[in-house]
N, C-alpha and C positions, 0 to 999 in steps of 0.2 A: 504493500500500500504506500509505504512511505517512498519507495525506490518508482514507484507511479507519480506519486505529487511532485517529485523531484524531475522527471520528467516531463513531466507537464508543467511546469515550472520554466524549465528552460528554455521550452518550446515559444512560451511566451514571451518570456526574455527576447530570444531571439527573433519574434516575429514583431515585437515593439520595436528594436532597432530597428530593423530593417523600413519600417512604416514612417519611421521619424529622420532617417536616414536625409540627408538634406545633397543638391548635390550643383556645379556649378552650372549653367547653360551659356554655352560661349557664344554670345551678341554683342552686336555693339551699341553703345548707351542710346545711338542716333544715326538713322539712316544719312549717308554720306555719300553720294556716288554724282560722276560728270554729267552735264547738264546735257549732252549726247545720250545718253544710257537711261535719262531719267524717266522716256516716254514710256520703255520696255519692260521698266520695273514692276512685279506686282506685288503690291500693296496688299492685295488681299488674298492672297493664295498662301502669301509668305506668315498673316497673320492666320491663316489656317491652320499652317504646318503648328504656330506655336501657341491656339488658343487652348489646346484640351491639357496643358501639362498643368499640376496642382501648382501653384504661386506657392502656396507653403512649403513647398519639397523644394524650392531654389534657394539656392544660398548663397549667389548674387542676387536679393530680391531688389533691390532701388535699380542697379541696372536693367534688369528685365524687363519690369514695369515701367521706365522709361524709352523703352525700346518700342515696348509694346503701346506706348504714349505715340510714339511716331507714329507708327504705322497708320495708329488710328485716325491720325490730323493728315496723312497724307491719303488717308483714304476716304475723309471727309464726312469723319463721325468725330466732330469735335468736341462733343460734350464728355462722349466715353476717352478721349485724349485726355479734356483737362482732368477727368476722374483719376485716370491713373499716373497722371505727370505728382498729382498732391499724393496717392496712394505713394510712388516713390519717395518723396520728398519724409515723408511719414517714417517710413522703411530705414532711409540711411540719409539724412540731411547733411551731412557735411560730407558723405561721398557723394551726393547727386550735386552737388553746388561745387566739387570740385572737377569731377570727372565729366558732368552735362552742362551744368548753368555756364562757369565760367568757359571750357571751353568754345559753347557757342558761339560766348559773348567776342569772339577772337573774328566772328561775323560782322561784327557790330565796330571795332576799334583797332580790327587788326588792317590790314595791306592782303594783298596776295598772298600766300595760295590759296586760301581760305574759299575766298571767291569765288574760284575756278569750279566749284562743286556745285551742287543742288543750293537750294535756301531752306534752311532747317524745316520743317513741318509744320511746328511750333507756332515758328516765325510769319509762314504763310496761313496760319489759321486762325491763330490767335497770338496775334503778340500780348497784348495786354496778358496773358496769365504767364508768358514767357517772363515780363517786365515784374507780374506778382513776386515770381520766384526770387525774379535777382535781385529783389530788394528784401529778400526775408536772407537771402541768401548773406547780404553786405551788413546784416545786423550780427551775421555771427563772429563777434570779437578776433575769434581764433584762425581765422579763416583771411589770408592776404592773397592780394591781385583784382578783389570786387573795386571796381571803381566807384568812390563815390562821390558825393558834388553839395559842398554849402553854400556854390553862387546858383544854384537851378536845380527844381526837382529831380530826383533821380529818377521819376518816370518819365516824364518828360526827355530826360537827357539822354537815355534809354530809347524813346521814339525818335527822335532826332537824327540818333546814328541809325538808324534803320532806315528812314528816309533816303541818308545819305547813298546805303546802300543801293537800294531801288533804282537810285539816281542813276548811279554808278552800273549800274547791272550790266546791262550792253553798250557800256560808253567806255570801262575800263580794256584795256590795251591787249590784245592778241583775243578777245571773246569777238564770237559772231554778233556780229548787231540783227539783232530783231525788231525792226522800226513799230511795227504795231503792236508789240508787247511793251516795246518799250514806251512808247506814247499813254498803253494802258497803264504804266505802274507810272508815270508823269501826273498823271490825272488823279491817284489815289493818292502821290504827296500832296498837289494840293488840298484836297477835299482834308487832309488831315491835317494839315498845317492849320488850314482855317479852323479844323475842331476844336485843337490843343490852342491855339494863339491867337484865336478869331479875336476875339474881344477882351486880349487884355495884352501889354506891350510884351516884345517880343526882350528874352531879357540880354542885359548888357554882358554879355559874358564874350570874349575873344575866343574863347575855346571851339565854342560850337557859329560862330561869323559865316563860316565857309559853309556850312549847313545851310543855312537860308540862300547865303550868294549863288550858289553853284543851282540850285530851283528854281530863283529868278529868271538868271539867264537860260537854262535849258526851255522855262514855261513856253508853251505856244497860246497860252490866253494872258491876252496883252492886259486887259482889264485886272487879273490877278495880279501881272505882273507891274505893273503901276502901282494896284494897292500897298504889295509887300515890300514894293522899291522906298517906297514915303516911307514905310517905318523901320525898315534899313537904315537909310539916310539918319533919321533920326535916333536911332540907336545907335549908329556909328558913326555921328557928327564931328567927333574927337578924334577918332582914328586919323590917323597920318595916312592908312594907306587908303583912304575911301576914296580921293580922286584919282587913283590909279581905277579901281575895280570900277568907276564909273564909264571911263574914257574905253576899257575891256569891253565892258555891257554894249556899247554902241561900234568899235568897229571888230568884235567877235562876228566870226561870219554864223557860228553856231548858236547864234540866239536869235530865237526867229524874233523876236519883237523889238531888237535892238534899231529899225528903221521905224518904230512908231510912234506919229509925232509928240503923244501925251509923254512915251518915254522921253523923248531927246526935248521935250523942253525940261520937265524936272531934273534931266542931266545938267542939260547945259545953265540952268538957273541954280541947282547946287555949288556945280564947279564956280560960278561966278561970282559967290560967296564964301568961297573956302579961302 
């Protein structure tokens, strides 16, 4: 009897390890692949292969769940995205803000190569919980490389260089230009410029100057570009170099509105007064 419980005993033993057994699954935090390759991608085949495994049995669980965050923002279920982007966050906060948040942010502040890839999922579906993150992410003491900003809100500043991005998408050097996708993401800087800045001064900070100038000049709506020119000017009345970027604005062959007369009088009425 006893040499039975003792066996049954073990049996248990052994079949509770095994049940609780944890183990790694090799993903990467964040789909990353050339802007060539991105059409061919499946989003949803590949969350296939990895929706039926238990999340408790992983023992990378913040990477998985942020993986599995992608997938879902690139496959245009973005509520079950932001769900499991905060489920990893939950899981391992100082490894998801090191390993996913900040390298992202290498989208947002960095140069080349970075670039050269896809636009995070995230990024393209919801930036604002991207922008949640990184700022729970820049609260933790322990944790250097978060940028952060006591001349401009950090979400703000956060959208900013994302704009910048967008800007930059098909205009930076050795990328194919896409004229009508890029024209498309021209028009969602504005629209979002106007959201965050519409109505209230754009702020005086040098750091982020080129962020605004560089949407001026690319805008093809003269009207916009008038608006934001006036409080340009007036935000960077000081600056030394404003009558250069003005005298740019009007003979840059790439700004379509640099021949319109409301621009080239506010130019030439600034300069007249510098």
């Amino acid at each position: 009897m006893i040499r039975t419980l003792t066996y049954l005993m073990l049996l248990f033993l052994i079949f509770a390890s095994c049940k609780t057994e944890k183990k790694v699954i090799n993903v990467p935090w964040y789909v990353s692949v050339n802007d060539t390759d991105f059409a061919n991608y499946s989003f949803a085949d590949t969350l296939k292969k990895y929706q039926k495994i238990d999340i408790e049995r992983v023992q990378n669980k913040a990477n998985f769940l942020a993986f599995l965050s992608d997938l879902n923002y690139l496959n245009d279920n973005v509520e079950e995205g932001d769900k499991l982007i905060e489920a990893a966050f939950e899981a391992d906060s100082i490894e998801l803000c090191k390993r996913y948040t900040l390298r992202l942010s290498k989208y947002l502040f960095k140069a080349n190569p970075y670039r050269k890839t896809s636009i995070p999922g995230i990024f393209k579906k919801n930036f604002d919980q991207y922008a949640a993150v990184y700022i729970k992410c820049a609260d933790h003491t322990e944790l250097k490389g978060f940028e952060p900003s006591d001349l401009i809100r950090l979400e703000d500043r956060l959208w900013l260089a994302y704009l910048s991005v967008l800007d930059q998408w098909y205009r930076v050097h050795k990328r194919e230009m896409n004229g009508e996708k890029q024209r498309e993401y021209d028009r969602y800087c504005r629209s979002k410029l106007d959201e965050i800045f519409g109505d209230k001064t754009y702020p005086k900070v040098r750091k982020i100057k080129s962020n605004l100038s560089t949407l001026i000049i690319h805008s093809e709506d003269c009207d916009w570009s008038y608006k934001w020119l006036k409080k340009y000017i007036e935000t960077y009345k000081d600056d030394k170099l404003l009558s250069k970027y003005l005298r740019h604005l009007l003979k840059y062959e790439g700004c379509p509105c640099g021949k319109d007369p409301k621009i080239i009088e506010i130019v030439e009425k600034t300069l007249s007064e510098l």
